[in-house]
SENU-508715 format. One record per residue (C-alpha): x, y, z. Coordinates in steps of 0.25 Angstrom, whole numbers, padded with zeros to 4 digits, always signed. Example, Ala and Ser with C-alpha at 12.3 -4.5 7.8 and 13.67 -1.06 7.14 Angstrom:
# SENU-508715
+0049-0018+0031/+0055-0004+0029/
This chain:
# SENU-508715
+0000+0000+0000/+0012+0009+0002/+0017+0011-0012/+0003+0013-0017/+0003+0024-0008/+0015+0030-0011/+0011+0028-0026/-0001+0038-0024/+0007+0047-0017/+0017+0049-0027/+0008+0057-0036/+0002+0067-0025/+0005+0080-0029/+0005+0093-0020/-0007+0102-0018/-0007+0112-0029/-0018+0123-0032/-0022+0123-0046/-0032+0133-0053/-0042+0127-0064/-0055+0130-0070/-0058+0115-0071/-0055+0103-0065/-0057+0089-0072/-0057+0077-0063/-0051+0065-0072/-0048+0055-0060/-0058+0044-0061/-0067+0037-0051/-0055+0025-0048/-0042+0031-0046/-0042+0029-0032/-0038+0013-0030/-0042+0010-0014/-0039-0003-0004/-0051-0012-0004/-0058-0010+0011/-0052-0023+0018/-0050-0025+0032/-0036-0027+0033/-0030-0025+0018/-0017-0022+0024/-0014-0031+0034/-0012-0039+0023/+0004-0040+0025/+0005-0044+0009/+0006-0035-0003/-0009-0027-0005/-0009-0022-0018/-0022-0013-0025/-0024-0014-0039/-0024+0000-0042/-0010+0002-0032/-0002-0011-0037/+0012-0016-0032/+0021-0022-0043/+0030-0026-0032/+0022-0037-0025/+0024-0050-0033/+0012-0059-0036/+0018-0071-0042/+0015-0083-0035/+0010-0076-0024/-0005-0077-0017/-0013-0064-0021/-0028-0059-0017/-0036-0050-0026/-0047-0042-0019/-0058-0038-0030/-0063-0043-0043/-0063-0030-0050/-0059-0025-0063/-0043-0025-0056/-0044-0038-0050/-0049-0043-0063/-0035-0038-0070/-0027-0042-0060/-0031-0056-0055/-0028-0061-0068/-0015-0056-0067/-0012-0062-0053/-0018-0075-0056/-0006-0078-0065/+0004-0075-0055/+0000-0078-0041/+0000-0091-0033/-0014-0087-0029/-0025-0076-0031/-0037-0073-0022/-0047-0063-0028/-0055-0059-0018/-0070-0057-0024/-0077-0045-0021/-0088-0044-0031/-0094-0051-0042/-0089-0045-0056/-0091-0046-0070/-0081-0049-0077/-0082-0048-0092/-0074-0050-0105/-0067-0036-0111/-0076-0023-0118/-0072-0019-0129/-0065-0032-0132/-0069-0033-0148/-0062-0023-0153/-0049-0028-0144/-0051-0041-0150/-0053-0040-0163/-0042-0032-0165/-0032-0036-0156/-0035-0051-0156/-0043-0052-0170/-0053-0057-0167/-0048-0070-0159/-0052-0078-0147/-0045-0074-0135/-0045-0080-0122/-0054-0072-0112/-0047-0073-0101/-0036-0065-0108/-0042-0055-0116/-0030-0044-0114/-0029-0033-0126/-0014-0031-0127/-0013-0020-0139/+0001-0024-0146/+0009-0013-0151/+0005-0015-0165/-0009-0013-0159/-0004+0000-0153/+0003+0005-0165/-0009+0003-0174/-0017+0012-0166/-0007+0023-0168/-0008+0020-0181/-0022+0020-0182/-0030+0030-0175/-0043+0026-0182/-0042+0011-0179/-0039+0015-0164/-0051+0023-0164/-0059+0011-0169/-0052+0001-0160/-0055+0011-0149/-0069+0013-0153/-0073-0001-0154/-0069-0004-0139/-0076+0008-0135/-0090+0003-0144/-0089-0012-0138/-0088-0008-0124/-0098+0004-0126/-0108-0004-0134/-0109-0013-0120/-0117-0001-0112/-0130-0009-0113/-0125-0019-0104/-0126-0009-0092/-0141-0007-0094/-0148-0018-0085/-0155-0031-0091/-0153-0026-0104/-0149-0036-0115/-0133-0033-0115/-0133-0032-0099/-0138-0047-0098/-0130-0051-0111/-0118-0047-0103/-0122-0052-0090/-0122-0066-0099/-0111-0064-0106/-0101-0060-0095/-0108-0070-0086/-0103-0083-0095/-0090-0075-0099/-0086-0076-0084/-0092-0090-0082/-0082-0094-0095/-0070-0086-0090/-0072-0093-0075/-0073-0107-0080/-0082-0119-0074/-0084-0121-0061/-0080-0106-0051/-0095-0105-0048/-0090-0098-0034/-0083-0086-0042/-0093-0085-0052/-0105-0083-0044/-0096-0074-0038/-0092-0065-0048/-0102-0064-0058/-0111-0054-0053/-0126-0053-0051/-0127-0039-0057/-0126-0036-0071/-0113-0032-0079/-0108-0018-0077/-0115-0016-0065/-0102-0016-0059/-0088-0011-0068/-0086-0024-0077/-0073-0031-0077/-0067-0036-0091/-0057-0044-0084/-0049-0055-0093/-0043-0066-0084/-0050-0063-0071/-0060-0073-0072/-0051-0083-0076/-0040-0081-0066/-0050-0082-0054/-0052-0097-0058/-0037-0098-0058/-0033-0110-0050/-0025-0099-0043/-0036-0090-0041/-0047-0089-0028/-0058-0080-0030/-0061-0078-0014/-0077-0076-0014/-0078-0072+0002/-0075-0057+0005/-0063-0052+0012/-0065-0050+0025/-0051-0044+0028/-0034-0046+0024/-0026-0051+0033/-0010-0051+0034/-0010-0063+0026/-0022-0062+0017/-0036-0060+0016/-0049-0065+0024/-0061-0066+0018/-0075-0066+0026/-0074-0083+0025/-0063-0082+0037/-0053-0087+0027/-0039-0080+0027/-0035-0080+0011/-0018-0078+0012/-0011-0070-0002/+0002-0064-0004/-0003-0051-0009/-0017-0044-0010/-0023-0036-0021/-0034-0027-0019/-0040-0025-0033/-0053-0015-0026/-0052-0003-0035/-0054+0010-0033/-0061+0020-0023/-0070+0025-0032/-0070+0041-0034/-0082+0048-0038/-0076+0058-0032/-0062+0067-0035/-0051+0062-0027/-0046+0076-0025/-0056+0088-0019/-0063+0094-0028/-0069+0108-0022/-0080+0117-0029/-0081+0132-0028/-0091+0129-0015/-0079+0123-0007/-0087+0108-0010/-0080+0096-0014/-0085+0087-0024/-0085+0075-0010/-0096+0087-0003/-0104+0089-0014/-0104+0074-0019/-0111+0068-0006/-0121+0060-0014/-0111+0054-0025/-0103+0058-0038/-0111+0071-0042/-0106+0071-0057/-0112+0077-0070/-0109+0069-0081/-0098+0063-0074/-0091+0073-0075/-0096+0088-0067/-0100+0089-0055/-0110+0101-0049/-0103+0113-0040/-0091+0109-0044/-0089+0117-0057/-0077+0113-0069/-0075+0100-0061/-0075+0088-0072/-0073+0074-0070/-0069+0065-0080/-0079+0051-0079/-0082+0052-0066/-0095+0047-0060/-0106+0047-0070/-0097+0044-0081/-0097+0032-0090/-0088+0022-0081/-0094+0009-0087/-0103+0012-0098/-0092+0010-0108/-0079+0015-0114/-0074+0027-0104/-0063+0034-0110/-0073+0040-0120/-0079+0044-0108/-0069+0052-0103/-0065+0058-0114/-0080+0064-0116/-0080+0068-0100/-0067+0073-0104/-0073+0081-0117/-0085+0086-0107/-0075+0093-0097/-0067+0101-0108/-0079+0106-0114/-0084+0110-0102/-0070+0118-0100/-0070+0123-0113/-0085+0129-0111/-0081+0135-0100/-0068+0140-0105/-0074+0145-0117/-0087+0152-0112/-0080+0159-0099/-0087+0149-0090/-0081+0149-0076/-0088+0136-0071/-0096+0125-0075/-0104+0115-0065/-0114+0105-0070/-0127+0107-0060/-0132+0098-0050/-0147+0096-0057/-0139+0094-0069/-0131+0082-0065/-0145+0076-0056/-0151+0074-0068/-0140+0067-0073/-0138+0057-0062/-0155+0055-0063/-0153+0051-0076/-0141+0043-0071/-0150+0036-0060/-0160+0033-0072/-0152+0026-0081/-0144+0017-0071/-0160+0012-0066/-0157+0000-0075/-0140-0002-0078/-0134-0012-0073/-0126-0002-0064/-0136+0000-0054/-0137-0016-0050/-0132-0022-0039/-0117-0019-0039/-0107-0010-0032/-0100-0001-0043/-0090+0010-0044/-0102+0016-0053/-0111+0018-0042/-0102+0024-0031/-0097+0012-0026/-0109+0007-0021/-0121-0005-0026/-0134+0006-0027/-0132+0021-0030/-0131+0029-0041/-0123+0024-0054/-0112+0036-0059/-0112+0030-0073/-0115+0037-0086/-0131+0032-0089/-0127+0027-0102/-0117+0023-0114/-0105+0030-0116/-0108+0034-0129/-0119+0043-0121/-0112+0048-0112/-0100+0054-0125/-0112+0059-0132/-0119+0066-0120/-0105+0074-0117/-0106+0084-0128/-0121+0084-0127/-0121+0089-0114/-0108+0099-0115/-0115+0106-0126/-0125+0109-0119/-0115+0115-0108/-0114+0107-0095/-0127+0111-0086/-0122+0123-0077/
């Protein structure tokens, strides 16, 4: 734990006052890796490693390794640790879907031309010939780009509930992890295929995982972990489970909010004025706090398809905004409250029947099973087209 302190220390900077007309937050919501809430995590008197903080000085081969979570890290690296450890624990804290890759046709068909490949080892490795044809060609880049963005863009249906693509994935999915885990394993697969439909939580693409939990070497540990202990990990069952090294691959501390202060002309921070949730328009502005932007924050499209388009639409938004300011003598500019509540009514409308607002705890919805869903309400090809619809009608001040 001590290096990954000193690592974020290293980059702190002095205070320094610093005059602007605008401020653009461009963070994002996990950028803030936390220790998973354990009794106990550092009694352990092995290595603990975080996904997000990792030690290339501790040495896994051959050695007995636990893996808290199931998430989209421990999907990347259980694979990974399975091939080189005596044992690994993965310690299951949820079910999850695990699906095979979006966007995967354009990949291969191009890269593998069209030829089987095993699905347990579906990894893309652009070859420099690959990466010299798309300097080469800008046009066939835009089209090789474009075709990964329309695949996984086209899936936005599934997220609507009990609609056809929602139960076709449910079936799909459902069969694909059955295949990728083998006959018998019915403990883990009533464990990690979830009740609730695809998307409702973030889905995980993750070659190899499946596959390396019914690894001879491999124990997926079903009862919860009650603490760690200097030799290992107890779980609620009384039984003591001794590793080597411990890896907490628990994610992020999600932020809504700005790790830094953000104060309005009022002497109100953003944490005051937000005591009922993220208060975003768009995403992107906030009410009382005037030239303040943030780039896909909550309300944005984090799983409705493709994001980098995104933020280079919320990215478009703010300029213009800046540039309308700059160009009419404008001082300020502040989206209004009744503005932005008719926006999250509509928001509250649409989600009545995704898939998001099923029984799930999600990142989406704050953290929590029920409450309200920070997602875009609907595609992301909407969400691009209603950016210069609203901006040319000037931000509602």
């Amino acid at each position: 734990m001590g290096s990954c302190l000193r690592q974020r220390l290293r980059y702190a900077s002095p205070i320094f006052l610093k005059k602007n007309d605008s401020l653009i937050c461009s963070l994002g919501i996990l950028n803030n890796w936390k220790w998973p809430d354990i009794e106990g995590l550092h009694d352990f008197k092995g290595p603990i490693l975080h996904s997000a903080c990792w030690d290339h000085s501790v040495e896994f081969k051959d050695k007995k390794a636990a893996v808290i979570g199931v998430g989209s890290t421990s999907v990347q690296i259980t694979p990974a640790l399975q091939k080189i450890c005596k044992e690994v624990q993965v310690y299951m804290r949820s079910p999850t879907w695990i699906s095979p890759p979006f966007g995967a046709g354009a990949l291969t068909n191009d890269l593998h031309k069209g030829q089987d490949v095993d699905p347990g080892q579906r990894q893309y490795n652009f070859t420099e010939a690959d990466i010299q044809r798309f300097r080469d060609d800008p046009e066939y880049h835009l089209d090789f780009r474009k075709r990964i963005e329309a695949e996984i863009n086209s899936l936005f249906g599934m997220f609507k509930q009990g609609s056809d693509l929602s139960n076709q994935f449910r079936d799909v999915i459902t069969k694909e992890m059955h295949r990728r885990m083998g006959p018998g394993n019915e403990e883990l697969k009533k464990f990690i295929i979830p009740d609730f439909s695809p998307g409702c939580r973030r889905i995980s693409p993750g070659d190899g995982f499946l596959e390396a939990l019914v690894q001879d070497n491999v124990e997926p540990v079903f009862s919860g972990i009650k603490r760690v202990v200097a030799e290992g990990i107890e779980t609620e069952d009384g039984q003591v489970h001794k590793v080597d090294n411990i890896v907490c691959a628990t994610g992020f501390q999600v932020a809504f909010q700005p790790a830094f202060t953000v104060v309005n002309g009022e002497g109100k921070s953003i944490k005051e004025d937000w005591t009922e949730g993220p208060n975003l328009y768009f995403g992107v502005s906030a009410p009382r706090f005037p030239n303040y932007y943030t780039i896909v924050g909550p309300g944005a499209t984090w799983s409705n398809g493709t994001l980098l388009p995104s933020i280079e639409t919320t990215i478009e938004y703010s300029i213009k905004c800046m540039k309308k300011m700059q160009s009419e003598g404008i001082k300020a500019m502040a989206v209004k409250q009744d503005a932005l509540d008719a926006i999250y009514a509509h928001f509250d409308e649409f989600h009545k029947d995704t898939v998001w607002q099923e029984n799930c705890r999600s990142w989406f919805k704050d953290g929590k099973v029920k409450n309200r869903i920070y997602l875009w309400p609907g595609a992301v090809s909407f969400h691009h087209a209603t950016n210069p619809a609203f901006t040319l009608r000037g931000v509602p001040c």
